[in-house]
C-alpha positions as CSV (number, residue, x, y, z in Angstrom):
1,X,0.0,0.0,0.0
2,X,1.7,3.0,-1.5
3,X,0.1,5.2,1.0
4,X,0.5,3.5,4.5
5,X,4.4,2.8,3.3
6,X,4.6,6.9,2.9
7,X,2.4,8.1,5.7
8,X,3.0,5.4,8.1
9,X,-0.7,4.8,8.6
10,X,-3.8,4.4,6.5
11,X,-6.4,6.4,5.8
12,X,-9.2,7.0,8.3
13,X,-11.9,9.8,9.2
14,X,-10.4,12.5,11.3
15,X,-6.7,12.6,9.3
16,X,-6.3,16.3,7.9
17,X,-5.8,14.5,4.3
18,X,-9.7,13.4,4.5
19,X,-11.2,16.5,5.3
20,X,-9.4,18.6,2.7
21,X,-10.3,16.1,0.2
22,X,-14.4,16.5,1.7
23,X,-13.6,20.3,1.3
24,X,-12.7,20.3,-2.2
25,X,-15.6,18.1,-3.0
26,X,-18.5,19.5,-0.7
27,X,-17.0,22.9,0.0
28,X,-15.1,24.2,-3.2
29,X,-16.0,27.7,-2.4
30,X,-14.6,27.6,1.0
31,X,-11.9,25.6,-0.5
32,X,-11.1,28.0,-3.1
33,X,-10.3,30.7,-0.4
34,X,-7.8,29.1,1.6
35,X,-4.6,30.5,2.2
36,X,-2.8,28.3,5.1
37,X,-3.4,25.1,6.2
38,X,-3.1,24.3,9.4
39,X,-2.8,21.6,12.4
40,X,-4.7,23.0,15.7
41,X,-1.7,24.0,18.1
42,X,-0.3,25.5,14.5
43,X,-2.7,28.2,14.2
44,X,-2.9,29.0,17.8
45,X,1.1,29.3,18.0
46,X,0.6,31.7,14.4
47,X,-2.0,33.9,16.4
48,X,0.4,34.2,19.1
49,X,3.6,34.7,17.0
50,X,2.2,35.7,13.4
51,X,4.3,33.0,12.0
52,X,3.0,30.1,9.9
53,X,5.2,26.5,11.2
54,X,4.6,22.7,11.9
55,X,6.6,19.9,13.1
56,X,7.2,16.5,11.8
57,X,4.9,14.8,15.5
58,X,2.1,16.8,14.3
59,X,2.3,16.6,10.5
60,X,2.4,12.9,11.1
61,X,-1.3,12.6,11.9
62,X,-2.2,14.7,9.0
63,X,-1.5,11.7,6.8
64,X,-0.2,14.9,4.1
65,X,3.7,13.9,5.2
66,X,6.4,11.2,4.6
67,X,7.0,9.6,7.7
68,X,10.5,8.5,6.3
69,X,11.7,12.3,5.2
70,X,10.0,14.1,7.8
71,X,8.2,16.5,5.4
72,X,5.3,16.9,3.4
73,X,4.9,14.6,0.5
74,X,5.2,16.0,-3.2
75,X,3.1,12.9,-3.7
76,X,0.4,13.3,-2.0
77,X,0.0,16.9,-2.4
78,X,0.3,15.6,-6.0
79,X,-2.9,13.5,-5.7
80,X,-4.6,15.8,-3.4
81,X,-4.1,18.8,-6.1
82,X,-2.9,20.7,-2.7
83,X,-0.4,23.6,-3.1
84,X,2.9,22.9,-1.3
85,X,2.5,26.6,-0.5
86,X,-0.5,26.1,1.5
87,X,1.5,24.0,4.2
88,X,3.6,25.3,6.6
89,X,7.5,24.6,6.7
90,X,8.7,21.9,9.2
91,X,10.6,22.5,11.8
92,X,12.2,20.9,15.1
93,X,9.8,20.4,17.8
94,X,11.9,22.3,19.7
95,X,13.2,24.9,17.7
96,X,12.1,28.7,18.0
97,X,9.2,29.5,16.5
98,X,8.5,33.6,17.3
99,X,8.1,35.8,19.9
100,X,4.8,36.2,21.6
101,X,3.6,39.6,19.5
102,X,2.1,42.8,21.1
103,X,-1.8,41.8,20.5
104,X,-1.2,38.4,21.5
105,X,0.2,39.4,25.1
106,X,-2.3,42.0,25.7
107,X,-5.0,39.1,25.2
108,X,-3.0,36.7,27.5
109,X,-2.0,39.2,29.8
110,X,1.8,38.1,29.4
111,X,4.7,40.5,28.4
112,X,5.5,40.9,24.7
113,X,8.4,39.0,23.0
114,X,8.4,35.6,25.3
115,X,10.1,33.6,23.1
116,X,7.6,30.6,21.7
117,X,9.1,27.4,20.6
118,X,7.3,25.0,18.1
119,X,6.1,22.0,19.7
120,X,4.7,18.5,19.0
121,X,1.3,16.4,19.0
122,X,0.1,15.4,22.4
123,X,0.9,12.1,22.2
124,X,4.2,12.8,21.0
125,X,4.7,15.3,24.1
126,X,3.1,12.3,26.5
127,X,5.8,10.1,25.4
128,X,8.6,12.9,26.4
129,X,6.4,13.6,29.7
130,X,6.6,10.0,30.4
131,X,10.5,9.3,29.9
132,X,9.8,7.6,26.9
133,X,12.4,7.5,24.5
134,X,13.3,4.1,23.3
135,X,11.8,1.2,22.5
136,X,12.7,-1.2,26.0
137,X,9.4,0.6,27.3
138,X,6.2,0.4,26.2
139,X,3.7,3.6,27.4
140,X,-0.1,2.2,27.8
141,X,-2.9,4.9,28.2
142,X,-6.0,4.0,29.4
143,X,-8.5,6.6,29.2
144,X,-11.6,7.0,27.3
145,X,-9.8,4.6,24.7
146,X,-6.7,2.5,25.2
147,X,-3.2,3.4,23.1
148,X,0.0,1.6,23.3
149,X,2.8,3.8,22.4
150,X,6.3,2.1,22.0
151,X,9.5,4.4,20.3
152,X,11.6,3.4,17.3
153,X,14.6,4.3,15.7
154,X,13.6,3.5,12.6
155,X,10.5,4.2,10.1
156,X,8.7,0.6,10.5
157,X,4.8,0.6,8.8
158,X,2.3,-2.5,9.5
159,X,1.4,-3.4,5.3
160,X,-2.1,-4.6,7.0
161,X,-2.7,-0.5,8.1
162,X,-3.2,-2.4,11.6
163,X,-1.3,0.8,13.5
164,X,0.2,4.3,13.3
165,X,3.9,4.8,13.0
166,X,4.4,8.9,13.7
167,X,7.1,10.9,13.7
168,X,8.2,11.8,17.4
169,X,9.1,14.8,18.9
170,X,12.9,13.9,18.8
171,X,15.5,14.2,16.1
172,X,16.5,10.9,14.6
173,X,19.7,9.4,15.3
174,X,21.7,6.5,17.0
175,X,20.7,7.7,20.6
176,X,17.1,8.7,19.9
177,X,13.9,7.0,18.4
178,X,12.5,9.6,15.5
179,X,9.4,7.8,15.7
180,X,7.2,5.7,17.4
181,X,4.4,3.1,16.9
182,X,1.1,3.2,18.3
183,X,-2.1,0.7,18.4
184,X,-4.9,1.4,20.0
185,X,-8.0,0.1,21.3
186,X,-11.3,2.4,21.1
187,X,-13.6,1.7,24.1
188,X,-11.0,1.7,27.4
189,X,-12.4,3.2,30.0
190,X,-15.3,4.3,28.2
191,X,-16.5,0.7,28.6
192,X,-16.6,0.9,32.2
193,X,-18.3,4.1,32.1
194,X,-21.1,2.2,30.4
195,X,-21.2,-0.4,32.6
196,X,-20.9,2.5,35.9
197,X,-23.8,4.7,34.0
198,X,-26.3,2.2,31.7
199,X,-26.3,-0.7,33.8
200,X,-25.5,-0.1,37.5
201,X,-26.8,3.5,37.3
202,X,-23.9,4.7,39.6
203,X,-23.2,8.3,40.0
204,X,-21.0,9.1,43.7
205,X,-17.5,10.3,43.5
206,X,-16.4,7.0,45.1
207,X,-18.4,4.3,42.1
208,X,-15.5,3.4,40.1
209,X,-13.8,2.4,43.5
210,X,-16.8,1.0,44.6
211,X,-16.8,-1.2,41.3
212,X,-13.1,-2.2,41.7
213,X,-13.5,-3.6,44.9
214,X,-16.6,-5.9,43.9
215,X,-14.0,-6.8,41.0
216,X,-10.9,-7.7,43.9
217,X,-13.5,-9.9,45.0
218,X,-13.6,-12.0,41.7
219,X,-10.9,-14.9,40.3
220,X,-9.3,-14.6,37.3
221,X,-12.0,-15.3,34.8
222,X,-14.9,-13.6,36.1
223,X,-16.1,-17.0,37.0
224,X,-16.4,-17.7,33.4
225,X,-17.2,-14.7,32.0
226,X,-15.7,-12.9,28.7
227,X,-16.6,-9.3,27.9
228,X,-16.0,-7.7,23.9
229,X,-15.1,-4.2,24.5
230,X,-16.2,-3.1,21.3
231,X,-18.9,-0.6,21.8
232,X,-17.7,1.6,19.3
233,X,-15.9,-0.4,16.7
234,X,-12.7,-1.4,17.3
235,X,-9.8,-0.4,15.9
236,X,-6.1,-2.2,16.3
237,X,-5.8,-5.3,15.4
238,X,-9.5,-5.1,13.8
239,X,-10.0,-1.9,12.2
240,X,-13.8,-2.7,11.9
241,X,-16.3,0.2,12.5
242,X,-19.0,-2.5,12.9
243,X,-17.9,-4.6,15.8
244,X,-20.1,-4.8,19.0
245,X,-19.8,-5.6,22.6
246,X,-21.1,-9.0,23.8
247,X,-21.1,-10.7,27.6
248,X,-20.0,-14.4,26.3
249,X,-20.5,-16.8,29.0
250,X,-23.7,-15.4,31.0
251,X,-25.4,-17.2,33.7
252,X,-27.4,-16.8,36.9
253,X,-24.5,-17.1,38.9
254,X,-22.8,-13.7,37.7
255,X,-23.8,-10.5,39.3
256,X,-22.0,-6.8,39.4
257,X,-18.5,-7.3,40.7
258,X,-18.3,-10.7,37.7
259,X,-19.5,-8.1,34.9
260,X,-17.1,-5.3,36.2
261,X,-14.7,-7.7,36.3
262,X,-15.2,-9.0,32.7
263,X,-15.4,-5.6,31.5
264,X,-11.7,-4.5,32.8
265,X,-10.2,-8.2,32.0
266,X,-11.9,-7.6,28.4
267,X,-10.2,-4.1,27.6
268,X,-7.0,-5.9,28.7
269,X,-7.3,-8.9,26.1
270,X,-8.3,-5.7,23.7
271,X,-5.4,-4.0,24.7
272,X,-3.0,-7.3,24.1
273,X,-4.6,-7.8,20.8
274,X,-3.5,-4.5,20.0
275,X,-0.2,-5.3,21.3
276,X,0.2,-8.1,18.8
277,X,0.6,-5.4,16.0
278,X,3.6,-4.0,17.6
279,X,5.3,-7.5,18.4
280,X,4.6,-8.2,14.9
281,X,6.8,-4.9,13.8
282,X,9.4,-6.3,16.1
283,X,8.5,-5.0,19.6
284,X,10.6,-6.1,22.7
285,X,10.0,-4.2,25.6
286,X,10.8,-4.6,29.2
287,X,8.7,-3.3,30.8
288,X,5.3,-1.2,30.7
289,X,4.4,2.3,32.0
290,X,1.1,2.5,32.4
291,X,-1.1,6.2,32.7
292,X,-4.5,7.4,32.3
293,X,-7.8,7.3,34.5
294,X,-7.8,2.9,34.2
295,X,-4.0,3.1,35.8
296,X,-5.4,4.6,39.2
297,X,-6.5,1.1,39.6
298,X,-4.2,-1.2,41.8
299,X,-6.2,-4.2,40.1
300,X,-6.1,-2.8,36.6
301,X,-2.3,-2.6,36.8
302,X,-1.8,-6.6,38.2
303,X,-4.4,-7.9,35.2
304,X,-1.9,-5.9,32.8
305,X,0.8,-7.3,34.3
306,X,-0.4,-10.5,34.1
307,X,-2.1,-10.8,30.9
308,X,1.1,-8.6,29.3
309,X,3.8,-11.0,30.9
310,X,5.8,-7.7,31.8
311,X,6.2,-5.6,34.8
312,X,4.0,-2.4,35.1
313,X,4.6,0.7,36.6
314,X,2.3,3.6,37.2
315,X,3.5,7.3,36.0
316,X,3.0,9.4,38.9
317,X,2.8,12.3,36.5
318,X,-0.9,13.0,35.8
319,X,-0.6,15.7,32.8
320,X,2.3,13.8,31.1
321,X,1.7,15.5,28.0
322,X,1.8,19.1,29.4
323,X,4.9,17.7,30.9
324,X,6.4,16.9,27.6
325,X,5.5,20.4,26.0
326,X,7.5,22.7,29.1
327,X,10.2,19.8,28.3
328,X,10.9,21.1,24.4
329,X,10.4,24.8,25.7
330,X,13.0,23.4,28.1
331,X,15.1,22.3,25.6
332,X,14.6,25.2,23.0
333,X,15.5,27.5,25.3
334,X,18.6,25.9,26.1
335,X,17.9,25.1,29.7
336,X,17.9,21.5,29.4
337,X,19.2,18.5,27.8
338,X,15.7,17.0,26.1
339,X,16.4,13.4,26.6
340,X,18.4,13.4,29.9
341,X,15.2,15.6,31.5
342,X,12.6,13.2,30.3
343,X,14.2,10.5,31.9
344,X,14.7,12.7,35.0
345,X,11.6,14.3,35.4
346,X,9.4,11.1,35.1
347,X,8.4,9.3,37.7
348,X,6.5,5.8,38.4
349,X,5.5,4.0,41.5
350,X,6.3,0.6,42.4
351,X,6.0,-2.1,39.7
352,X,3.6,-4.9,40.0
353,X,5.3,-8.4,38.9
354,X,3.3,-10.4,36.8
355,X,2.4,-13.4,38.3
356,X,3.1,-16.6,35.6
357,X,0.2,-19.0,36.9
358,X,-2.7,-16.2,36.5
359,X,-0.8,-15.3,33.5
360,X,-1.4,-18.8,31.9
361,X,-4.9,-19.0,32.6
362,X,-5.7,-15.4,31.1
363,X,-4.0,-17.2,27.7
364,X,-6.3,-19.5,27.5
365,X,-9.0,-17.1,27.7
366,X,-7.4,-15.0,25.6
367,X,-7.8,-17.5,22.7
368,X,-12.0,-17.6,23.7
369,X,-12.0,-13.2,23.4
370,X,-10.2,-13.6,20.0
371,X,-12.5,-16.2,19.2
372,X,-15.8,-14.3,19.8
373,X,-15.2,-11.7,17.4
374,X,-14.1,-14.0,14.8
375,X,-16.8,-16.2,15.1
376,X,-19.1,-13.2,15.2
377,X,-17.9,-11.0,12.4
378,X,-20.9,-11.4,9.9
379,X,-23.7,-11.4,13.1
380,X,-22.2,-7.9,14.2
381,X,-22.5,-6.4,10.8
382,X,-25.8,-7.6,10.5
383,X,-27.0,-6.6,13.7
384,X,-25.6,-3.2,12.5
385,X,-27.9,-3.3,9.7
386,X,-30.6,-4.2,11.5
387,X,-30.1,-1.3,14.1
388,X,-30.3,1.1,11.0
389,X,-33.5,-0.3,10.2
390,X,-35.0,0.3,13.1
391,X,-33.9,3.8,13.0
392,X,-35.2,4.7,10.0
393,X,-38.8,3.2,10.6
């Protein structure tokens, strides 16, 4: 695939590439009037500096760049029938981008000319925030959706389109990973959310502990009980909009703490599945960092542990990717060292060990989650159709 093997991905709503393309074909008026095109923290920096730049993190998810060359692709602006000229130049994440101009500061209440550097994508900044910079760790997020995050210090693509290999925030060379690769898995937390809100109808401050300890109370296995967390497609290793949840193994035995149970063991075996891309690109980490709402959980971290085979640590850092950002302003500024900093300003608390005989029975459960969906494919797509029906009568 000409595309992924440029990009490092493959295309998908919500990539910069897409919406042009919708623009020139539903909007050619608005279309016709463009002067810049630009990524989100781009315009904001050019409203605070007056000075049009991107970075290579950024322009990665745009899918308008070669991952390899770290720069926009003559190709696909080719295809696109997009200017060059309507892009902004690349720079170094951490490279100065402008001073904060006169009307700018006024607006911010700040003083004028504070030097503004150029910056990164969030998740390139998390990675920075987190001490990530090559590829023994593996950074797992698990908030609304899942994403594993694992640096590499060379341009590897999945040919399948299976995951996202982006440009990081560092400057490729023998000592630092230019990119990274990420999988991810869409309905992380957000799955327990469901569970706390549609079926239990639980709304203190304390439910999601509440809900974890019912779960402590629970073996491995929810008694028997397998949970599909795809209640909003999945993506990684799937990349199907039209998969559904499903409770495989119901009976009147299982109550609340065996279906919140299910629930987090599920978005784990989600999580590995995802994880399979990345071994399949040649992974080998270590260990595993883990952040996000789902990483507050003691119990979330040991089923990790144990369904990953790898040690876990939590990052005590809460806003890793704000973190990451003062880190290249840091750096730009000549303050700091960028890599030596990360590593120093991260921190994690005590790893949890995985423990080999839970390990082996969530493998053999494992093979039953990957089952469901397989066995399930056509009776989710039809189900699909069926819920469109009912909509439209």
């Amino acid at each position: 695939n000409k595309l992924i093997n440029i990009t490092g991905s493959s295309i998908a709503t919500g990539f910069q590439a897409a919406t042009i393309r919708w623009f020139q074909q539903e909007q050619k008026d608005k279309w016709s009037k463009v002067h810049q095109v630009l990524l989100p923290k781009d315009y904001l920096r050019w409203r605070m500096t007056g000075e049009f730049a991107s970075d290579a993190s950024d322009g990665s998810g745009s899918l308008l760049l070669d991952g390899q060359k770290r720069g926009w692709s003559s190709q696909i602006l080719e295809r696109l029938e997009v200017e060059a000229d309507l892009l902004p130049p690349i720079q170094s994440s951490h490279a100065l981008a402008g001073e904060l101009i006169p009307v700018a500061a006024d607006d911010l209440g700040l003083p004028g000319g504070i030097p503004v550097f150029t910056g990164a994508a969030d998740t390139a900044s998390s990675l920075l925030g987190a001490g990530e910079t090559n590829p023994n760790t593996l950074l797992m997020t698990i908030g609304t959706g899942g994403q594993l995050l694992l640096p590499a210090f060379n341009f590897i693509v999945d040919q399948g389109g299976r995951m996202h290999t982006f440009c990081s925030a560092l400057e490729p060379h023998s000592q630092q990973a230019g990119w990274y690769l990420m999988s991810a898995t869409l309905s992380a937390g957000q799955s327990l959310r469901w569970l706390r809100d549609n079926v239990f109808g639980l709304d203190g401050a304390d439910a999601y502990d509440q809900m974890t300890a019912w779960a402590e109370e629970v073996p491995v296995g929810a008694n028997g009980l397998i949970f599909t967390p795809y209640l909003a497609g999945e993506r990684s290793p799937l990349m199907d909009p039209y998969a559904r949840g499903a409770f495989l193994g119901l009976t009147l035995r299982h109550g609340q703490a065996q279906l919140v149970r299910a629930v987090i063991e599920g978005v784990t075996f989600s999580l590995y599945d995802a994880y399979q891309v990345l071994l399949a690109a040649g992974a080998q980490p270590e260990q595993i960092i883990i952040a996000g709402g789902g990483a507050r959980s003691r119990l979330w971290q040991q089923i990790v542990a144990d369904v990953f085979g790898l040690p876990v640590k939590r990052l005590q850092v809460n806003e890793q990717s704000a973190l990451g950002a003062a880190l290249l302003a840091g750096a730009g500024g000549g303050h700091l060292e960028l890599v030596e900093a990360s590593h120093q300003w991260a921190s994690y608390d005590h790893p949890f060990e995985p423990n080999n005989s839970d390990r082996a029975h969530y493998l053999e459960l494992l093979e039953i989650f990957q089952l469901a969906y397989s066995k399930h494919k056509e009776e989710f797509l039809r189900l699909n159709a069926a819920d469109g029906w009912a909509a439209d009568s």
